[in-house]
C-alpha positions in Angstrom: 42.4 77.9 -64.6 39.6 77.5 -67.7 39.6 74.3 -69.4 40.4 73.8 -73.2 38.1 74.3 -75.8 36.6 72.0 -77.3 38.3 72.5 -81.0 42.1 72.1 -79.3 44.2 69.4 -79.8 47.6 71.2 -78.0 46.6 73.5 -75.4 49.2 75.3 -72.7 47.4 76.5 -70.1 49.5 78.3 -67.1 53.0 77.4 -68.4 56.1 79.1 -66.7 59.4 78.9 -67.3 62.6 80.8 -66.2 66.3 80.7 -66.2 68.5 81.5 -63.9 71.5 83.8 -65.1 74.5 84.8 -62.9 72.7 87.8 -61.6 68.7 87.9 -62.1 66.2 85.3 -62.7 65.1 85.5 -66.5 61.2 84.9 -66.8 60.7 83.2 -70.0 57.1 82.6 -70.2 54.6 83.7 -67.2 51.7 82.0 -67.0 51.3 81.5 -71.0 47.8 80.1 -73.0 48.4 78.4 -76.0 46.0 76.5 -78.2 46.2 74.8 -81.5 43.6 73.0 -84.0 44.3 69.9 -85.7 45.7 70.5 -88.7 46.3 74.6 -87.8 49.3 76.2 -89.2 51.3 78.7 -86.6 54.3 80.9 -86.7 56.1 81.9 -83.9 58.0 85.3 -85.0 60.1 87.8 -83.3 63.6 88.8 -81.9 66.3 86.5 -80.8 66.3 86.0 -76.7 62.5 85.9 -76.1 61.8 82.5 -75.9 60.6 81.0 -78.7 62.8 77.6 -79.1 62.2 77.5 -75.5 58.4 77.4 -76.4 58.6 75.3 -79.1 61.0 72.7 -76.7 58.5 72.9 -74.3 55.1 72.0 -76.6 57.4 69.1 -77.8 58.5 67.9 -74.7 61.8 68.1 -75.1 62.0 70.4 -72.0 59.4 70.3 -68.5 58.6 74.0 -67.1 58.5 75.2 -63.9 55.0 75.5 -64.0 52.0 75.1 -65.9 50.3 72.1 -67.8 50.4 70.9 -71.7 47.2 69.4 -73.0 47.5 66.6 -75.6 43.9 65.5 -77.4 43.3 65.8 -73.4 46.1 64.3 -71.6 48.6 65.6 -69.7 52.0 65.3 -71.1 54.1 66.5 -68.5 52.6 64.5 -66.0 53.9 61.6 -67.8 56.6 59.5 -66.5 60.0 59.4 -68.5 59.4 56.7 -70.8 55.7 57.5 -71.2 57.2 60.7 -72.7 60.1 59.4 -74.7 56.7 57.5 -76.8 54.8 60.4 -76.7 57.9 62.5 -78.1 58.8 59.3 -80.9 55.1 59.0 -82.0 53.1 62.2 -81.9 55.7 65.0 -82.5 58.4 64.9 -85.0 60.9 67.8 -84.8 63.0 70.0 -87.3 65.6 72.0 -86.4 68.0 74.7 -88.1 70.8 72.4 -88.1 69.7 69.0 -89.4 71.3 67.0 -86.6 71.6 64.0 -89.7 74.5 61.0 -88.5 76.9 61.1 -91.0 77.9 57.5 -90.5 74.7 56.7 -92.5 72.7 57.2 -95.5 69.7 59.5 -95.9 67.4 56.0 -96.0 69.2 54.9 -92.6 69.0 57.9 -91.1 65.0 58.5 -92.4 64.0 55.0 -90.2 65.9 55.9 -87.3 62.8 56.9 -85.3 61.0 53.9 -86.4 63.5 51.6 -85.4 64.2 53.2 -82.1 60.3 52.7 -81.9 60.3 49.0 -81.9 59.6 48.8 -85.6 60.5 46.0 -88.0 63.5 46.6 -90.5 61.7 46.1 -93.7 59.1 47.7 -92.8 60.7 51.0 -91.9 62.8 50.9 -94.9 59.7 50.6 -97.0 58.2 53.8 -95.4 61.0 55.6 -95.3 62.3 55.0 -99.2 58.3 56.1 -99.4 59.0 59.8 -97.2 62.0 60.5 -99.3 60.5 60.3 -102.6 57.9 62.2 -101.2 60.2 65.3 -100.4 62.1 64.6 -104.0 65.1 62.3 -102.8 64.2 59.6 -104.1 67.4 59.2 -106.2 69.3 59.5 -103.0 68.5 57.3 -100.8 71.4 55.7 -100.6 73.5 58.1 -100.8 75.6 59.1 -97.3 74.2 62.4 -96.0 77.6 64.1 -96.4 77.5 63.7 -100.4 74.1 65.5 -100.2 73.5 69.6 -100.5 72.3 71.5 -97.7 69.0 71.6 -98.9 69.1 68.0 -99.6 70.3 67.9 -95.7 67.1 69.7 -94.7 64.6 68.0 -96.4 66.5 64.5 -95.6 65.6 66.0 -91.9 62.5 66.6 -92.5 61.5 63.5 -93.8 63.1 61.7 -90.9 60.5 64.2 -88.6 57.3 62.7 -90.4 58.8 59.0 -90.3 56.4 57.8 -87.4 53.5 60.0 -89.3 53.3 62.7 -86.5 50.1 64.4 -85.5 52.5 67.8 -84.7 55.3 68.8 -86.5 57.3 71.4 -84.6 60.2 73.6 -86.7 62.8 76.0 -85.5 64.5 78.1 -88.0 64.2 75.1 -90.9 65.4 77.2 -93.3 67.5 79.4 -91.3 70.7 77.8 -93.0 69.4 77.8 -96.4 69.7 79.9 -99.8 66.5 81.4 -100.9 66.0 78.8 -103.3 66.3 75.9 -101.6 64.5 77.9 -98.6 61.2 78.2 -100.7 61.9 74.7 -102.0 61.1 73.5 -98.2 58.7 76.5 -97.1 56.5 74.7 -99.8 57.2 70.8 -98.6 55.6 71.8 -95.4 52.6 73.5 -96.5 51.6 70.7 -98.9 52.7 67.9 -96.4 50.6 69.9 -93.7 47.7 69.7 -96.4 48.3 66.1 -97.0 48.9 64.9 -93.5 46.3 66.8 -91.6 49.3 67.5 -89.3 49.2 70.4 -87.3 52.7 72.4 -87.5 54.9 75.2 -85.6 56.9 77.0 -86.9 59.5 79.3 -85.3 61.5 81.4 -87.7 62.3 84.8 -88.6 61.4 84.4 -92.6 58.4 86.5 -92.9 58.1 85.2 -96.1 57.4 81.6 -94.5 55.2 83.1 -91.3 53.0 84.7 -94.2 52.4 81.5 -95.5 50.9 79.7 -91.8 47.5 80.1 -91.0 48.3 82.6 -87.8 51.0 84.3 -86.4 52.4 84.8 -82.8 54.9 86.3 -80.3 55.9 86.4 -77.6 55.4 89.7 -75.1 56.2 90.1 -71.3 55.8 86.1 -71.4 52.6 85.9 -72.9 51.8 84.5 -76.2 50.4 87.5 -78.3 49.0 87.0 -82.0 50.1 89.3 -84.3 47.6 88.2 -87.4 
């Protein structure tokens, strides 16, 4: 198995992963490659059932595979223990999804320092940088507002400024904008390309919006368990 080069900050090298249905084995990814630059933009594109949330689960650590190794600025994630990982996951990777996954309970400014509480970080500190991230991504009128009084694009970019709390050095998305009007779709396709260019953060991006894969730096899929680039 070749090394990574010398440019990667994320590299997969020999991942596997399958599931076991009630009549076959379903081979996911076979013996995948995968590298990314600091600061690279990638979309992960194609048809539902091939494994791309899989993928994307996997590079944030939020799944082990079967097989293979994930290469982090050198270090082997998934040979870290369980609480090694829950650090790794808190403070290197912050993570979108298509449904914002927001407690209701609280307001977007509570629900923004979550991960840097859960980190160990101070109260007034966290509310500080978080009040910071939402004025950043145009909330900053409603910070104290609960979640549920917000839009759904308010929702969304409440999430994602909740996934750049800890100031991530990989942002991972899956289908941010699958829930969205076009508006409020470009309204966030935009938020991550200049928070990319601001951050230096390297970000994923699975979705099915060619519109936003047109706007990453490369585009890939997934064939027969490989990961294929497409441009």
């Amino acid at each position: 198995m070749t090394g990574a080069s010398a440019t990667a900050v994320i590299a997969v090298e020999g991942l596997c992963k399958s599931f076991q249905s009630q009549n076959a084995r379903i081979d996911i990814l076979k013996e995948a490659c995968f590298e990314v630059s600091a600061g690279e933009t990638v979309a992960v594109v194609g048809p539902s059932g091939i494994g791309k949330s899989t993928f994307l689960h996997l590079l944030g650590a939020l799944e082990r595979p079967d097989r293979g190794r994930l290469l982090v600025n050198g270090e082997d994630v998934y040979g870290f223990d369980n609480a090694r990982m829950a650090r790794f996951r808190n403070t290197t990777v912050g993570f979108v999804f298509q449904f914002h996954h927001l407690l209701p309970e609280f307001t977007a400014l509570e629900n923004v320092m979550m991960p840097c509480l859960i980190g160990g970080g101070g109260r007034a500190m966290a509310k500080a940088v978080a009040a910071d991230i939402l004025d950043r991504v145009g909330l900053g009128h409603r910070i104290g507002h609960g979640v549920t009084r917000l839009s759904g694009g308010e929702q969304q970019r409440v999430a994602l400024a909740r996934a750049l709390m800890c100031k991530p050095s990989l942002l991972l998305a899956d289908e941010p904008t699958g829930n969205l009007d076009k508006k409020n779709g470009d309204q966030v396709h935009q938020l991550l390309i200049d928070l990319n260019r601001e951050m230096g953060m390297t970000l994923i991006v699975v979705t099915h919006n060619l519109e936003l894969a047109a706007l990453m730096s490369r585009v890939v899929t997934i064939v027969d368990g490989q990961l294929v680039q497409t441009h």
